[in-house]
C-alpha positions as CSV (number, residue, x, y, z in Angstrom):
1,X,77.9,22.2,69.1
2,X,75.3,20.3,69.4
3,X,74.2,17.1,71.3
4,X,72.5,14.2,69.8
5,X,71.7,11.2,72.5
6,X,69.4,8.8,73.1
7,X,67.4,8.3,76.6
8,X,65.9,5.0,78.4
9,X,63.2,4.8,80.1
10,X,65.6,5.0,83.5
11,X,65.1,8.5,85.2
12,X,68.9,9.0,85.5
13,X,69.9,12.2,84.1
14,X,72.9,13.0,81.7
15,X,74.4,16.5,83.1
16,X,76.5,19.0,80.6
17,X,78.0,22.5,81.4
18,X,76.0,25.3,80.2
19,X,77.4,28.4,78.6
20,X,73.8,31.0,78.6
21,X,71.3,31.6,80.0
22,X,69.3,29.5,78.2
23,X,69.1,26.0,76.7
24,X,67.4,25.0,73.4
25,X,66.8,21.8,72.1
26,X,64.6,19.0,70.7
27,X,63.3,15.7,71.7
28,X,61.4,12.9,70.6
29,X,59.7,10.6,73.0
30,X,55.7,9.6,73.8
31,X,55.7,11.1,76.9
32,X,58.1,12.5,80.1
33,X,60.6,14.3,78.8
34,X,62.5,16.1,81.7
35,X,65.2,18.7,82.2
36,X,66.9,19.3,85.3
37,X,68.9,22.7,86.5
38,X,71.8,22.3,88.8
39,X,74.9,24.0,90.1
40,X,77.2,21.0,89.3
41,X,77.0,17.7,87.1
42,X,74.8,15.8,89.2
43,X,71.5,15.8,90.9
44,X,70.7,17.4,94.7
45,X,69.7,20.5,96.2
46,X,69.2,22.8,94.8
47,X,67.5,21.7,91.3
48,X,64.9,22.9,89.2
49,X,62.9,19.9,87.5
50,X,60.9,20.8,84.2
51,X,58.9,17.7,83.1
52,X,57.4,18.2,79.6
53,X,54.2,15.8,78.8
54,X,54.0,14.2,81.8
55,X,51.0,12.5,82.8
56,X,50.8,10.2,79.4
57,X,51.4,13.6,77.5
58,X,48.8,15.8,79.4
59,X,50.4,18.0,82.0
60,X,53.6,19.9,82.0
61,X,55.4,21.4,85.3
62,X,58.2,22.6,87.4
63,X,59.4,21.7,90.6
64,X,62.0,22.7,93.2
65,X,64.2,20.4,94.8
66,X,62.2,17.1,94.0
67,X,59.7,18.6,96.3
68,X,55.7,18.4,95.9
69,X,53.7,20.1,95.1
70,X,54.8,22.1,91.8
71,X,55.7,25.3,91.7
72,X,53.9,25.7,88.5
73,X,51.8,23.7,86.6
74,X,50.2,23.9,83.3
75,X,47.6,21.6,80.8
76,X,49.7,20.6,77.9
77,X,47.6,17.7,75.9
78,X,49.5,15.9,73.3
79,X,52.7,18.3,73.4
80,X,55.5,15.2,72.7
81,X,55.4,12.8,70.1
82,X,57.3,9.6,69.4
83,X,57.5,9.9,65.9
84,X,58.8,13.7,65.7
85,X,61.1,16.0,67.1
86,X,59.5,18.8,69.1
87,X,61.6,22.0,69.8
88,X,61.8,23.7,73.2
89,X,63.9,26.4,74.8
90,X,64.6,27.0,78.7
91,X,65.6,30.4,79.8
92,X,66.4,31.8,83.1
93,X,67.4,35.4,84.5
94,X,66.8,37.5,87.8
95,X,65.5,34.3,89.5
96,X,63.1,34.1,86.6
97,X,63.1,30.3,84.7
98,X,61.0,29.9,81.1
99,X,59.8,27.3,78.8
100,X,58.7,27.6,75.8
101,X,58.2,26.1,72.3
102,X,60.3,26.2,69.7
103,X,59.4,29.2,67.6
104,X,57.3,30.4,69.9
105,X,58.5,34.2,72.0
106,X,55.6,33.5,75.0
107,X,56.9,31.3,77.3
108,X,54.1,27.9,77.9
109,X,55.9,27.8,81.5
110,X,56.7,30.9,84.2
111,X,58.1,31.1,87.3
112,X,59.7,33.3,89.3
113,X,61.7,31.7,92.3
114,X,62.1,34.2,95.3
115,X,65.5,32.1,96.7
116,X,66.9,31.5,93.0
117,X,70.4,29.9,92.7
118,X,73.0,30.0,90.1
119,X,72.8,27.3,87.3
120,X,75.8,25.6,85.9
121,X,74.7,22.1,84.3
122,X,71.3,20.5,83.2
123,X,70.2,17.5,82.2
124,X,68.0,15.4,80.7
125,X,66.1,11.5,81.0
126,X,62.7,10.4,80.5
127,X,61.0,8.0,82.3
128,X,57.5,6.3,83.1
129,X,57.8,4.2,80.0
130,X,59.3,6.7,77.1
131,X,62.8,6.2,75.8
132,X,63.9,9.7,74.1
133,X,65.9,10.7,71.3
134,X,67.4,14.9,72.2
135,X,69.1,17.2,69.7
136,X,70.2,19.6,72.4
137,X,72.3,22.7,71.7
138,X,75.1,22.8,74.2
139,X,78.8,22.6,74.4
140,X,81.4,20.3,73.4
141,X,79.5,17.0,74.6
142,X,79.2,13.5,73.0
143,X,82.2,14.1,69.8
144,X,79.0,14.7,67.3
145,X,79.6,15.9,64.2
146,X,76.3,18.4,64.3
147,X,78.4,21.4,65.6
148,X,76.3,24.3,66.8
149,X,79.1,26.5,66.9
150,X,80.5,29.0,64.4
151,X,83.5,29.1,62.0
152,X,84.6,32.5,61.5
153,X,86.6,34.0,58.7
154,X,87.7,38.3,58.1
155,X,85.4,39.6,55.3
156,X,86.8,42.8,53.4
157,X,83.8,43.8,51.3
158,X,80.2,43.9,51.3
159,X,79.5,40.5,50.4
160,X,80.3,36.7,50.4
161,X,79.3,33.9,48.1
162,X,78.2,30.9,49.7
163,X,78.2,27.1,48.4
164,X,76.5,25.0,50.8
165,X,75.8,20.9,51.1
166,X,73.6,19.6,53.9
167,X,70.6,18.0,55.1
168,X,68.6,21.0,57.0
169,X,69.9,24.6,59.0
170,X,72.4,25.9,57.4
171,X,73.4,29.0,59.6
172,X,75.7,32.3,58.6
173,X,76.0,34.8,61.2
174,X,77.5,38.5,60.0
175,X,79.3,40.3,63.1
176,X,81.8,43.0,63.6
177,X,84.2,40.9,65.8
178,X,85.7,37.2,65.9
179,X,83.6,35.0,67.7
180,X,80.0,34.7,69.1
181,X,79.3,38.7,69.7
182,X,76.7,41.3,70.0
183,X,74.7,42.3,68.4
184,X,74.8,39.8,65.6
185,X,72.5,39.0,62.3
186,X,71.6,35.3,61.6
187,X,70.7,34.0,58.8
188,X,69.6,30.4,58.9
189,X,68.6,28.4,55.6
190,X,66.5,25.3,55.6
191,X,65.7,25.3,59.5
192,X,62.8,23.6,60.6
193,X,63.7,20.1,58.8
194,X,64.3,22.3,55.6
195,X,60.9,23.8,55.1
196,X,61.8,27.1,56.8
197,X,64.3,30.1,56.6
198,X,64.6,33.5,58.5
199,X,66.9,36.6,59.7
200,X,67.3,37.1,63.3
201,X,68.8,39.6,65.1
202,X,70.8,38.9,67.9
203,X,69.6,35.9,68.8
204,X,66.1,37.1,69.5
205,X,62.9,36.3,68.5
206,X,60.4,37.1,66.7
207,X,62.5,36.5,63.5
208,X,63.1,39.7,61.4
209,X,61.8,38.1,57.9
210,X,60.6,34.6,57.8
211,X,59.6,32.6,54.6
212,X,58.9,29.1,53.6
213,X,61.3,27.6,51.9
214,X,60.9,23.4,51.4
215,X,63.6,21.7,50.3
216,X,65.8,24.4,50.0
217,X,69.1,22.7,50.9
218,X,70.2,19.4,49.5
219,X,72.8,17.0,52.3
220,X,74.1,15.3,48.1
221,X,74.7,18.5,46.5
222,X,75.5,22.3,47.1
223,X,73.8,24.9,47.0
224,X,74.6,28.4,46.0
225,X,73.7,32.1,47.8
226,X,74.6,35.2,47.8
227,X,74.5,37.3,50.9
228,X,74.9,41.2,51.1
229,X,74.8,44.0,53.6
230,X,75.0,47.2,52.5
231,X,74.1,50.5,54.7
232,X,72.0,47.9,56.5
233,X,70.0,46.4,54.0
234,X,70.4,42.7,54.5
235,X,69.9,41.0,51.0
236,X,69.9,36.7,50.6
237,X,69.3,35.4,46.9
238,X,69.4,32.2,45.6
239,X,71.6,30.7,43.0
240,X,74.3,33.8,43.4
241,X,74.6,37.5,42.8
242,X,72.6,37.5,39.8
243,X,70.0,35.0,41.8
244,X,66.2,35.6,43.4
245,X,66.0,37.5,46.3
246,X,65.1,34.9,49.1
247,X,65.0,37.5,52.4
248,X,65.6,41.2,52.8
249,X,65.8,42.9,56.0
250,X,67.0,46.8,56.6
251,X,68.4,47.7,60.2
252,X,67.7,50.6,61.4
253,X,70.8,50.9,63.0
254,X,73.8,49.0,61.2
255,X,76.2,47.2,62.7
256,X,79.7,47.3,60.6
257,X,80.2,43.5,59.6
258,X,83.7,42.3,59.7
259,X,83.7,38.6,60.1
260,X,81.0,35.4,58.7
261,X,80.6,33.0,60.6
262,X,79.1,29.4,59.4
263,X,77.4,26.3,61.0
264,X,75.2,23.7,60.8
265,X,73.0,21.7,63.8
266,X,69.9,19.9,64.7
267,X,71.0,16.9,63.2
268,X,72.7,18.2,60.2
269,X,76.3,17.9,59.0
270,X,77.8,21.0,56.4
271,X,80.5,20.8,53.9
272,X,80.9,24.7,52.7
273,X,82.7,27.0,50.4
274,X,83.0,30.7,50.7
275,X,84.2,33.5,48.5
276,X,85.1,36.6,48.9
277,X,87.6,39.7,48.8
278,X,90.6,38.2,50.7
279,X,94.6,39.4,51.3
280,X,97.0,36.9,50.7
281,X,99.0,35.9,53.6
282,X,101.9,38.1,54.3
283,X,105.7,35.9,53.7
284,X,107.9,36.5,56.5
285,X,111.1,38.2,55.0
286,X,113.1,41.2,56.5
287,X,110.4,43.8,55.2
288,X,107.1,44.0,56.1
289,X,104.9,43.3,52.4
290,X,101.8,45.1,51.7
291,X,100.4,43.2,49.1
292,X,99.0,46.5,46.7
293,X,95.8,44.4,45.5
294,X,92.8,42.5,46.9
295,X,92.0,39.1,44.3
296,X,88.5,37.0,44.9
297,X,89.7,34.2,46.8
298,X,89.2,30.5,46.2
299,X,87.3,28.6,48.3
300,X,88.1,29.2,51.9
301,X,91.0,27.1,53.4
302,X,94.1,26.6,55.1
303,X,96.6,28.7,52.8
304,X,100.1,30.4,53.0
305,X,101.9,32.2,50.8
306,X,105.1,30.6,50.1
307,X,108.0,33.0,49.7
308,X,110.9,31.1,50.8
309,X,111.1,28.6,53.4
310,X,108.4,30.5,56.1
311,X,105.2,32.1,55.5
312,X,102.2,32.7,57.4
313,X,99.2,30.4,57.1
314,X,95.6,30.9,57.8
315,X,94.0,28.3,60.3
316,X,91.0,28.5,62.7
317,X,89.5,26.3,65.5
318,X,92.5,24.9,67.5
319,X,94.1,24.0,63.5
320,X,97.9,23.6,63.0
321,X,99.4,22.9,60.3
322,X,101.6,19.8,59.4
323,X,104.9,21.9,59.4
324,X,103.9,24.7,62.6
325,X,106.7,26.2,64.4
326,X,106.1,24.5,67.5
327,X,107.4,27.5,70.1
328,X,106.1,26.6,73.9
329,X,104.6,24.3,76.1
330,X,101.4,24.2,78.4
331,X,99.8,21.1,78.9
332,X,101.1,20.4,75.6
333,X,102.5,22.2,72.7
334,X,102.3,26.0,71.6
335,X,102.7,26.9,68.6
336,X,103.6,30.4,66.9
337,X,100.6,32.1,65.8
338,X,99.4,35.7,65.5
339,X,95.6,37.3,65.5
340,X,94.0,40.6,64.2
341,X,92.5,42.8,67.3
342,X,91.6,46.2,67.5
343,X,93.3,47.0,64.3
344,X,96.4,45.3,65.6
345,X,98.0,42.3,64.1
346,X,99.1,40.6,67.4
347,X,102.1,37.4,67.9
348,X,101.1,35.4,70.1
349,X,100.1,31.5,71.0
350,X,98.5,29.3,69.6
351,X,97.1,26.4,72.0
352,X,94.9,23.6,69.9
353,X,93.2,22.1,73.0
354,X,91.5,25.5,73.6
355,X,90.9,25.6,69.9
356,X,92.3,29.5,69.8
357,X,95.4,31.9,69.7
358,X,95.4,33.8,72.8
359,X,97.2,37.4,72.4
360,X,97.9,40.2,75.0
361,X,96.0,43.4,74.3
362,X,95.1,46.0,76.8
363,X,96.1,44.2,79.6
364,X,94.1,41.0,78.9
365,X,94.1,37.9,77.5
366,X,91.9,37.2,74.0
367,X,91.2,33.9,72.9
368,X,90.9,34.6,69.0
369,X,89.2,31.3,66.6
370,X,90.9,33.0,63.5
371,X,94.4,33.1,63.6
372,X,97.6,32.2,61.3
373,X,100.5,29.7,62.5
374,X,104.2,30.3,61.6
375,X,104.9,27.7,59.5
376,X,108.0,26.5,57.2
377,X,110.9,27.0,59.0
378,X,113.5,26.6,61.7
379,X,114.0,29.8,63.6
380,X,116.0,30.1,66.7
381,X,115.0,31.9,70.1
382,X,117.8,34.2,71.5
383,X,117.9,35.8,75.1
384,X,117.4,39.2,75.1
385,X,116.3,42.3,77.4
386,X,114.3,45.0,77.1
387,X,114.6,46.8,73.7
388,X,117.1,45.3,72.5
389,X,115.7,44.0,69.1
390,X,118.4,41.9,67.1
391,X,118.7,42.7,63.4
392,X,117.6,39.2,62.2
393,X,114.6,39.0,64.5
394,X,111.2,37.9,62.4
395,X,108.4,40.2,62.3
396,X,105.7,39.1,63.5
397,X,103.4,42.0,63.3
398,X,102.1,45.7,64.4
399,X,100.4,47.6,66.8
400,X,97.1,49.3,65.8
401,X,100.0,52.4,65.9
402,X,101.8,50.7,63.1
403,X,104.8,49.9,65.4
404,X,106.5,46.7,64.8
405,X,106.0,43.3,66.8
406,X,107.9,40.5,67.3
407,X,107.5,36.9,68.8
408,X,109.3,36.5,72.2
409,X,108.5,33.9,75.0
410,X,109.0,33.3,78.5
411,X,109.2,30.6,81.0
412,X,106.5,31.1,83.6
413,X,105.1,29.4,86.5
414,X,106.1,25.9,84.7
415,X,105.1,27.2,81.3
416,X,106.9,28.4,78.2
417,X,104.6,30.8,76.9
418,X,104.8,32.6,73.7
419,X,103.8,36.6,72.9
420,X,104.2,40.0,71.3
421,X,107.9,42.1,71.7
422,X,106.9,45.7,71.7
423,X,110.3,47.9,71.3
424,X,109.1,50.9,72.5
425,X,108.0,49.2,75.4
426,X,111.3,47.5,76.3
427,X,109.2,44.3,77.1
428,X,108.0,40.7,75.8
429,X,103.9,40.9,76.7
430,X,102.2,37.2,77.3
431,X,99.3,36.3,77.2
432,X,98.8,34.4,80.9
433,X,96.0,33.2,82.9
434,X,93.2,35.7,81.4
435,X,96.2,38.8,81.8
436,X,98.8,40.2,80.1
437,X,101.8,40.1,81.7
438,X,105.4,41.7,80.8
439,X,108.5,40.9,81.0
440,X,111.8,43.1,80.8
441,X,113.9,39.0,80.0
442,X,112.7,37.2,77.5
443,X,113.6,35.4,74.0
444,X,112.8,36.5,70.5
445,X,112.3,34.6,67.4
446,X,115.1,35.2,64.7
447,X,116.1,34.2,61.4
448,X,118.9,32.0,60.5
C-alpha cells in the first residue's frame, strides 16, 4: 500500500514497519526532508539518519546515532522542491545502506557501516522550516486508498484483457505463483505522473523497455490493453488485441505465468476490469464436477455458481461473502474457504483480518490472497476419527494426487481451527501457527 501524509516543520518522526530491504517513496517539501532507520517504532540507538536537502536544499548526508560528524556526505544543490514530488529509494544489505533517485540505478548516497544492525521501522519529518507532503510505499499505514499492493487472480491462457480508470501508475505484474514472488514481470502504465510506462523485471532496474507515454491513463474514464506472453515475448498494445503495440520485451529465460496481479499507487486510486479464460466455480454436490469447457469470463468479481443451496465462490483479500459458512474462531471468525497450491485444491481457513486463506501443505502453513468461501448453506460438523469419512461429508477438494479432501476442524490451544481431511492419511491437517499440524479427532463438514 501506500502512504500519503503530510509533515510539519517539527522534527518528530512518524515510524512504520518495513517489509524489504528497501524503501521507495516521494516527497515534496523546500528543503530537509529526513528518513530515519531503526529497530523498533521510535527513535534511539541505534539509527541511521538520511537528511535529503539539507542545508536550504544544498547538502545531503547520513549519520549514525545522531552523532556528528556524518558518515557520508555529499553536494546535492536544489534536489527538493516545494512545488513537486521528487522520488527516492533507500536500500540496505550486508551492512551496506543506499540512496538514490527515483529512476536512477547509481545510488547519490553510499555507505558501508562496519557494526550494521538489523532495521525494522523508518521514519520520516522535516524540519528547519519545510513542512512535507510523502507518498511513501510501505505497509498497511494511514487507511489510504493508494494501495501499493497487488490483487491477484489464476490466468488459464496466454493473455488478459485489461480495462483500466485512474489518474497515473497503473501496475500488472505476471507471476507463476499467488502473491508477491520471484522473479516477476511488471508492467506499469502511466507512471511518472502519467508521462511514462515500462517493463521491469523483478523489481530491478534499469527498466527492460521504457517509452513515453503522456496522458496515457484517464482517472474519468477506462482505458483498454491487451497484455500477452507467449514463449517469453512480452507484448502490451493499446486499445485491445487488435490495438498498437505500446512495449515488447522477450525473456531470455521464461518464467511460466499463472497469476496477474493489479495495483495502483503514488497518489492514484484504480477501478479495473479483467478478462480472460476462466472455470466456473465448482457447486458442491455429492460428485466432484469437471466443468468440460473454459468460457471468456465477465469482468472479474466475486462469483459462485449456484447449483442448489451451496456453491463455491471466488473472493480475494480478506473478502467474505454476505452468506459465508462461518466454521471457526481465532480472534474472530473463520470461515470455510479452500486455495489452489502445488496443483492441489486445498480446504482450509479463511481469516479476513490477515486478508488470506491459510492451508496446510507440506508441513507448513500458506497464507493464499486468492481463495473461494463456502457459501449458501447450513452444514453440520460431526465428530469423527481417523479415516472414517461419512457418506454425506462435502467435498471440499483434492490433493495434487487427485485424492479427495474434505473440511474438518479442531479445537486447539483456545482456537477452533478449520483444515483439509485426507483419508488416506486417517487425519484432519490444520493449518496452525506457520505449521501444519494433524490430528487423528477431529470434525468434518457434512451435508444435511
Amino acid at each position: 500500500m501506500a502512504v500519503s501524509l503530510s509533515t510539519e516543520d517539527k522534527l518528530e518522526y512518524h515510524f512504520y514497519p518495513v517489509t524489504a530491504g528497501q524503501i521507495q517513496f516521494r516527497v515534496k517539501a523546500p528543503n530537509d526532508a529526513h528518513i530515519a532507520l531503526t529497530t523498533g517504532p521510535q527513535e534511539g540507538d541505534p539509527m541511521y539518519e538520511v537528511f535529503i536537502g539539507g542545508w536550504s536544499n544544498s547538502k545531503s548526508v547520513v549519520r549514525k546515532n545522531r552523532t556528528k560528524p556524518e558518515v557520508l556526505e555529499v553536494e546535492t544543490p536544489d534536489i527538493l522542491s516545494a512545488d513537486e514530488f521528487r522520488g527516492f529509494w533507500i536500500r540496505w544489505n550486508d551492512g551496506t545502506l543506499t540512496v538514490g533517485k527515483e529512476g536512477d540505478s547509481a545510488p547519490l548516497l553510499s555507505y558501508t557501516d562496519p557494526e550494521p544492525f538489523g532495521i525494522g521501522y523508518f521514519g520520516v519529518c522535516t524540519g528547519w522550516g519545510a513542512t512535507g507532503d510523502w507518498l511513501i510505499e510501505g505497509r498497511k499505514p494511514l487507511n489510504t486508498p493508494n494501495k501499493l499492493e497487488y490483487k491477484f487472480h489464476a490466468v488459464r491462457s496466454g493473455s488478459v484483457l485489461i480495462d483500466v480508470k485512474a489518474k497515473s501508475n497503473g501496475h500488472i505484474a505476471l507471476t507463476d505463483r499467488k502473491g508477491d514472488s520471484s522473479p516477476m514481470y511488471e508492467i506499469m502504465l502511466g507512471g511518472w505522473e502519467n508521462q511514462a510506462s515500462v517493463i521491469r523485471y523483478d523489481r530491478k532496474q534499469p527498466d527492460k523497455v521504457r517509452v513515453d507515454t503522456p496522458n496515457l491513463l484517464n482517472e474519468h474514464e477506462h482505458k483498454r490493453f491487451s497484455i500477452t506472453w507467449l514463449e517469453g515475448l512480452v507484448t502490451v498494445r493499446s486499445g485491445g488485441q487488435s490495438g498498437a503495440v505500446l512495449m515488447e520485451w522477450r525473456d531470455p529465460n521464461p518464467i511460466g505465468v499463472s497469476y496477474v496481479g493489479v495495483r495502483t499507487g503514488w497518489g492514484a486510486t484504480g477501478n479495473w476490469k479483467l478478462r480472460f479464460e476462466q472455470y466456473p466455480a465448482v457447486a458442491v454436490t455429492g460428485q466432484k464436477k469437471h466443468p468440460s469447457t473454459t468460457t471468456p469470463s465477465a469482468p472479474l468479481e466475486v462469483r459462485g455458481l449456484d447449483a442448489g443451496s451451496a456453491c463455491w465462490c471466488d473472493a480475494s483479500g480478506g473478502m467474505v461473502p454476505p452468506d459465508a459458512v462461518e466454521g471457526g474462531n481465532d480472534d474472530g471468525p473463520l470461515f470455510v474457504g479452500r486455495a489452489h497450491h502445488e496443483g492441489a485444491l486445498i480446504p482450509g481457513k479463511v481469516k479476513p483480518s490477515h486478508s488470506v486463506c491459510y492451508i496446510a501443505w507440506g508441513g507448513e502453513e500458506h497464507g493464499k490472497s486468492d481463495y473461494q468461501v463456502l457459501c449458501g448453506c447450513s452444514p453440520t460438523w460431526v465428530p469423527v476419527s481417523g479415516g472414517n469419512i461419512p457418506s454425506n461429508a462435502l467435498p471440499g477438494g483434492e490433493t495434487e494426487d487427485g485424492e479427495p479432501l474434505f473440511v474438518g476442524r479442531v479445537h486447539h490451544e483456545g482456537t477452533v481451527t478449520i483444515g483439509k481431511v485426507q483419508p488416506s492419511h486417517s487425519v484432519c491437517y490444520i493449518p496452525f501457527g506457520g505449521a501444519e499440524v494433524a490430528f487423528p479427532e477431529y470434525e468434518i463438514l457434512v451435508g444435511q
